[in-house]
KEVOKE-964686 format. One record per residue (C-alpha): residue number from 0; residue in one letter; chain; z negated, x, y. Coordinates in steps of 0.05 Angstrom, whole numbers, always signed. Each point is the difference from the previous one (the first is absolute). Layout:
! residues N
{pt NUM, 'a', 'A', {Z, X, Y}}
...
***
This chain:
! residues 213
{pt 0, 'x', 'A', {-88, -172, -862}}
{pt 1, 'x', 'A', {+30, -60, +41}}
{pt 2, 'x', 'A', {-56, +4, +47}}
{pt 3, 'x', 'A', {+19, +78, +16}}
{pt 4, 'x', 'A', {+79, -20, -2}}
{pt 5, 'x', 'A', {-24, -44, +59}}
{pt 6, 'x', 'A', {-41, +47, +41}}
{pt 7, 'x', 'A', {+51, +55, -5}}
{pt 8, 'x', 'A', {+51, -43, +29}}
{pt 9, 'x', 'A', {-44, -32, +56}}
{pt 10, 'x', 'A', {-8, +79, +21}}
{pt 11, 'x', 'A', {+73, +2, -3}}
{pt 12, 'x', 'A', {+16, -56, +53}}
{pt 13, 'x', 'A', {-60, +18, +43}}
{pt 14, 'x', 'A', {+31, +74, -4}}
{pt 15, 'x', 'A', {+69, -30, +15}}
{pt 16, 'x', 'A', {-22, -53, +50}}
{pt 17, 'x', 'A', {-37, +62, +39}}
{pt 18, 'x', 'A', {+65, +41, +5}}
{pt 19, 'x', 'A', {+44, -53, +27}}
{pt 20, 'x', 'A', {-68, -3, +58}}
{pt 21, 'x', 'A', {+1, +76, +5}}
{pt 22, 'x', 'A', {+84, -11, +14}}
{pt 23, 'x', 'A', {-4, -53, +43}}
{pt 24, 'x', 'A', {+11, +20, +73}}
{pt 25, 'x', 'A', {-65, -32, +42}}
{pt 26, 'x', 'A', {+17, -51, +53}}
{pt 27, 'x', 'A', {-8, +25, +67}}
{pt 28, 'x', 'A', {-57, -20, +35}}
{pt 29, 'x', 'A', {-10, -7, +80}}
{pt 30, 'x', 'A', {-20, +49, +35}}
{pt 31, 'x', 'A', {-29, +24, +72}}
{pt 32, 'x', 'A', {+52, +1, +50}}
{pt 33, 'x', 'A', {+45, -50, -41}}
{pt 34, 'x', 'A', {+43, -52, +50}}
{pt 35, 'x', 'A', {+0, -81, -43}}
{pt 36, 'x', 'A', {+43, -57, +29}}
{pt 37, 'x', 'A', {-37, -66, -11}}
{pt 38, 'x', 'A', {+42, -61, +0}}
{pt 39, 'x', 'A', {-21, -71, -3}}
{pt 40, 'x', 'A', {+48, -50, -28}}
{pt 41, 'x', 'A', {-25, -58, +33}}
{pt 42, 'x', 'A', {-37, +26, +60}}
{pt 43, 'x', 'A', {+47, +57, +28}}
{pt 44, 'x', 'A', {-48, +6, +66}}
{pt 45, 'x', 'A', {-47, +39, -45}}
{pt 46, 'x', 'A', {+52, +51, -30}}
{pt 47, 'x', 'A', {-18, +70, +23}}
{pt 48, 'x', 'A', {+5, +70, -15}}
{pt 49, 'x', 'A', {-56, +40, -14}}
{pt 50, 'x', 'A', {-32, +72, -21}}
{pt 51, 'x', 'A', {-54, +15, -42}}
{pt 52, 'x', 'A', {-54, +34, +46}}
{pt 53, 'x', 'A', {-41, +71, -21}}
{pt 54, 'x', 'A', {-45, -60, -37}}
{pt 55, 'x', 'A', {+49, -28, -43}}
{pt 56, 'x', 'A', {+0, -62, +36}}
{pt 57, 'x', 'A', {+54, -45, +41}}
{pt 58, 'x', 'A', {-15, -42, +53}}
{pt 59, 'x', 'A', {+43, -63, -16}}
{pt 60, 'x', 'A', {+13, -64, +47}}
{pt 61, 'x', 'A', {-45, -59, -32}}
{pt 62, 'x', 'A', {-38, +33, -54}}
{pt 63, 'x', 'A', {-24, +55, +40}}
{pt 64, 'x', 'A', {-20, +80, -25}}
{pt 65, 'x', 'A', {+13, +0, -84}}
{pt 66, 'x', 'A', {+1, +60, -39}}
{pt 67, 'x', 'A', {+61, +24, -34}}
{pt 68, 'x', 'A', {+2, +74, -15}}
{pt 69, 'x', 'A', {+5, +16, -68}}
{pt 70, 'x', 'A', {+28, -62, -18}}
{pt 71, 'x', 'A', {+68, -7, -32}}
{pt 72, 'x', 'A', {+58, -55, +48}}
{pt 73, 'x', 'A', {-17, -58, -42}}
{pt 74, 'x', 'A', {-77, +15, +0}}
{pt 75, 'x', 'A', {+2, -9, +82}}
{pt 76, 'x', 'A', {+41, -46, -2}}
{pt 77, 'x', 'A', {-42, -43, -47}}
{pt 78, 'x', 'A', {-62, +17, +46}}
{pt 79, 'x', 'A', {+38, -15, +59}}
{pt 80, 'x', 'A', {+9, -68, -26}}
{pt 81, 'x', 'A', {-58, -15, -27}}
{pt 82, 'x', 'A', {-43, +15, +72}}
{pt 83, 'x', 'A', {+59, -43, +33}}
{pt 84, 'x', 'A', {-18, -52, -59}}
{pt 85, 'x', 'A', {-58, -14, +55}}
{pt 86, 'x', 'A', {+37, -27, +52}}
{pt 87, 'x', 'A', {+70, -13, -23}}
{pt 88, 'x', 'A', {+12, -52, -69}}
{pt 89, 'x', 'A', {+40, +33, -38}}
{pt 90, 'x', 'A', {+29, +62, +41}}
{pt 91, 'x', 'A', {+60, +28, -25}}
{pt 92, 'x', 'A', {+20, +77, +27}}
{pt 93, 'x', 'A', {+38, +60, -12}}
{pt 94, 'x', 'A', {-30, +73, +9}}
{pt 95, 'x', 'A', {+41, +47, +3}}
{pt 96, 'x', 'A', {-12, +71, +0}}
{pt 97, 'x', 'A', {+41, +27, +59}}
{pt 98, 'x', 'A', {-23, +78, +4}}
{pt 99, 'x', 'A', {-45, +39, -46}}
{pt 100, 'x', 'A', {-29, +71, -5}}
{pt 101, 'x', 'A', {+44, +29, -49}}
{pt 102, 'x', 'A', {-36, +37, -58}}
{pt 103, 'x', 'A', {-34, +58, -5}}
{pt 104, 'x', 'A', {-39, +59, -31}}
{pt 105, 'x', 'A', {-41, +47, +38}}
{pt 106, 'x', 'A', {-10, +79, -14}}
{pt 107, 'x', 'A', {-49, +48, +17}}
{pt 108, 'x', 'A', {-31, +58, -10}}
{pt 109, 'x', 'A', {+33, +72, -18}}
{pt 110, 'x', 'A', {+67, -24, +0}}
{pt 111, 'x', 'A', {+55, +24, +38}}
{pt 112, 'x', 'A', {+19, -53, +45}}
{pt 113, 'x', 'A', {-62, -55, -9}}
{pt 114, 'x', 'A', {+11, -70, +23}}
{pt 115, 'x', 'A', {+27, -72, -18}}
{pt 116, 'x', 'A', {+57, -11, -50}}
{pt 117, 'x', 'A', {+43, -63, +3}}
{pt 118, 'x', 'A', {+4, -30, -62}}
{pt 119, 'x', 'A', {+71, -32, -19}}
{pt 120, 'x', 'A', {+10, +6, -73}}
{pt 121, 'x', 'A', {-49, +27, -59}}
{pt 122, 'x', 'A', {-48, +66, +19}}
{pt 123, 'x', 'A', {-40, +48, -25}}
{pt 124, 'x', 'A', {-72, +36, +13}}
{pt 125, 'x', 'A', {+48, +63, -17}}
{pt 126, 'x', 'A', {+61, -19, +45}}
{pt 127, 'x', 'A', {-47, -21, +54}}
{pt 128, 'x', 'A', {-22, +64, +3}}
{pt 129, 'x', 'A', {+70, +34, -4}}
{pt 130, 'x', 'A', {+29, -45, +52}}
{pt 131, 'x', 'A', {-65, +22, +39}}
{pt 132, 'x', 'A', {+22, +72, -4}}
{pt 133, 'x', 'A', {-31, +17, -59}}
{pt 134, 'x', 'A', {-66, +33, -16}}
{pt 135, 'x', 'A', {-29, +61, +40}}
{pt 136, 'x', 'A', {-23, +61, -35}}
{pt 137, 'x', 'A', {-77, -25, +16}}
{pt 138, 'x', 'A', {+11, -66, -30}}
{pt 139, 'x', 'A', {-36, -28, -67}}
{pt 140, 'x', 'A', {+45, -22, -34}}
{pt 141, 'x', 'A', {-43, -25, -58}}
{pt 142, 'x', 'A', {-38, -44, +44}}
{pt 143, 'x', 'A', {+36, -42, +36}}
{pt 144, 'x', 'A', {-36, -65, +27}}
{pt 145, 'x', 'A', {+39, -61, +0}}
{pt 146, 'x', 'A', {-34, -55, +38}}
{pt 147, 'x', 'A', {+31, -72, -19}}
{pt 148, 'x', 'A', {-27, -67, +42}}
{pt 149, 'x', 'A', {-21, -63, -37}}
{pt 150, 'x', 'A', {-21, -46, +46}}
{pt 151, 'x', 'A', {-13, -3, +76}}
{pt 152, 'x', 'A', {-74, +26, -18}}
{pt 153, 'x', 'A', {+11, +50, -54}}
{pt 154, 'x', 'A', {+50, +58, -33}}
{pt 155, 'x', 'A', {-5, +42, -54}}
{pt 156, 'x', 'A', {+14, +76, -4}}
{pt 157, 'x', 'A', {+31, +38, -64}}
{pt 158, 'x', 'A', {+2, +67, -13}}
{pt 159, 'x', 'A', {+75, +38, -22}}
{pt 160, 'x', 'A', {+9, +57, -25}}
{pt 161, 'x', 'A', {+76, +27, +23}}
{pt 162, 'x', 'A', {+7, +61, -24}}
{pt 163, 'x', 'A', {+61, +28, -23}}
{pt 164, 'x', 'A', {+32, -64, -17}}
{pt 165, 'x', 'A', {+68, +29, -36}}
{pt 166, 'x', 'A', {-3, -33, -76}}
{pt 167, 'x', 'A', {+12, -64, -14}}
{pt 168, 'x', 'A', {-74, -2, -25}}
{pt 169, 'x', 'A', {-35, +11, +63}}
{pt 170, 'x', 'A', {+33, -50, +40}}
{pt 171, 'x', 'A', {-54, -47, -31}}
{pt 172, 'x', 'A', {-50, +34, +43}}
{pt 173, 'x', 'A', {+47, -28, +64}}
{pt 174, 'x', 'A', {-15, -64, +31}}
{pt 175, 'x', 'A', {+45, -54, +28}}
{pt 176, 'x', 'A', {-21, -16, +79}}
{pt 177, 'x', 'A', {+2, -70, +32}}
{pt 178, 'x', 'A', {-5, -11, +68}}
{pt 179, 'x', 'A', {-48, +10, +38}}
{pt 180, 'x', 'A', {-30, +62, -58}}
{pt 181, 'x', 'A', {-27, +61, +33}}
{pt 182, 'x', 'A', {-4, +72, -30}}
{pt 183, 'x', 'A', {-36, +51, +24}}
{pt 184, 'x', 'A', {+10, +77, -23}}
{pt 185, 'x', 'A', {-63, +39, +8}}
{pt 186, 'x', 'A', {-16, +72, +19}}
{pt 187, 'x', 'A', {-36, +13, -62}}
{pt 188, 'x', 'A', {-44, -27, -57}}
{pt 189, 'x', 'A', {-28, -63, +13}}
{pt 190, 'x', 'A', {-83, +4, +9}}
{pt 191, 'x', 'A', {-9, -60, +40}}
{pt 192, 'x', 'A', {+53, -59, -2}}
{pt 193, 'x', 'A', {-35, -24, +67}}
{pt 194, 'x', 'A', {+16, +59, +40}}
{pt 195, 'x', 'A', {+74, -9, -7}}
{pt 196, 'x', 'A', {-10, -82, +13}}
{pt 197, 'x', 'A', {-30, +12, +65}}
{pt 198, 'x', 'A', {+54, +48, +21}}
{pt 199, 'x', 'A', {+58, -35, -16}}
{pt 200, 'x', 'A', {+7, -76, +38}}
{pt 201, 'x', 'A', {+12, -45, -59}}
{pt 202, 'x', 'A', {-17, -57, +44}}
{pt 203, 'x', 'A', {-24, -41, -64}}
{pt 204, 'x', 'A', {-91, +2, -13}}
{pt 205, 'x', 'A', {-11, +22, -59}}
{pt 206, 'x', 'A', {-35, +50, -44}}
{pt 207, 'x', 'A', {+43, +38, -41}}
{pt 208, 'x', 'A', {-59, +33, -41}}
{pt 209, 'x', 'A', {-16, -67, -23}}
{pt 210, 'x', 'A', {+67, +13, -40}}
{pt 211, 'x', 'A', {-11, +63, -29}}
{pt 212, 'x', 'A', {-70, -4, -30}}
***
């Protein structure tokens, strides 16, 4: 009895421990087109300002070209110091972030008005789409694809059924976007996942079938 006291309450804190993850706002992580400041305490000369290229590199003064998108501040930063760790002993530096791309969700498909959404506070697949002019008569609505990026290599696409979302209940079948999520609204029933990934520009390589077999 002790020993299923015990196992009951481990599932409790992993339950618990998972909600506080699921609540926790992600740190923001760099991002094509963002502007850092790189200051050296010791050895101003080297302090520069620099963008991150269409590669998700920077080209710094010492340590040369090292990669930074999708890295969080302190993550480049670290890096940053660790290549100068080469030629400096013991470098200290600041990196600021001076301009970044702010956030955003992209729409498409039979919507009214399809495009990118800025993302300042907490959003919905469903408000997305309202804020996108809503659906079009031809639209799905009971299959719409929701393609989320994991890594620089991968992503993962979901399924959502948003129809008639009007009782509490249904609002389950809703999804809460992050940025950088793009939803798609197709024409009709989904056959072939594929067809809809090579018409719409995700810009991430992956195979979304993978995901739903």
């Amino acid at each position: 009895m002790k020993f299923v006291y015990a196992v009951v309450l481990i599932g409790l804190l992993a339950m618990g421990a998972r909600g506080d993850d699921l609540q926790r706002r992600p740190r923001y992580t760099l991002h094509i087109g963002d502007v850092l400041n790189v200051q050296y305490l010791y050895t101003p000369e080297l302090n520069q300002t620099a963008t991150v290229s269409p590669d998700g590199y920077v080209n710094l003064n010492l340590v040369g070209d090292i990669r930074v998108m999708d890295l969080t501040v302190e993550q480049a930063h670290d890096a940053i110091v660790l290549k100068a760790s080469e030629h400096l002993n013991d470098p200290k530096l600041n990196l600021v972030l001076e301009q970044f791309q702010p956030p955003y969700v992209v729409v498409a498909g039979e919507v009214g008005k399809p495009g990118q959404i800025n993302v300042n506070s907490s959003l919905t697949a469903m408000q997305a789409i309202l804020v996108s002019g809503g659906f079009l008569e031809s639209a799905r609505t009971t299959q719409v694809l929701l393609y989320r990026k994991i890594n620089s290599d991968t992503a993962e696409v979901r399924v959502l059924n948003l129809k008639n979302l009007h009782k509490t209940p249904d609002l389950e079948r809703d999804a809460q976007l992050q940025p950088g999520d793009m939803l798609y609204v197709p024409r009709n029933k989904i056959q072939n996942v594929s067809r809809y990934v090579r018409s719409f520009n995700t810009g991430v390589g992956f195979n979304p079938l993978q995901t739903l077999q």
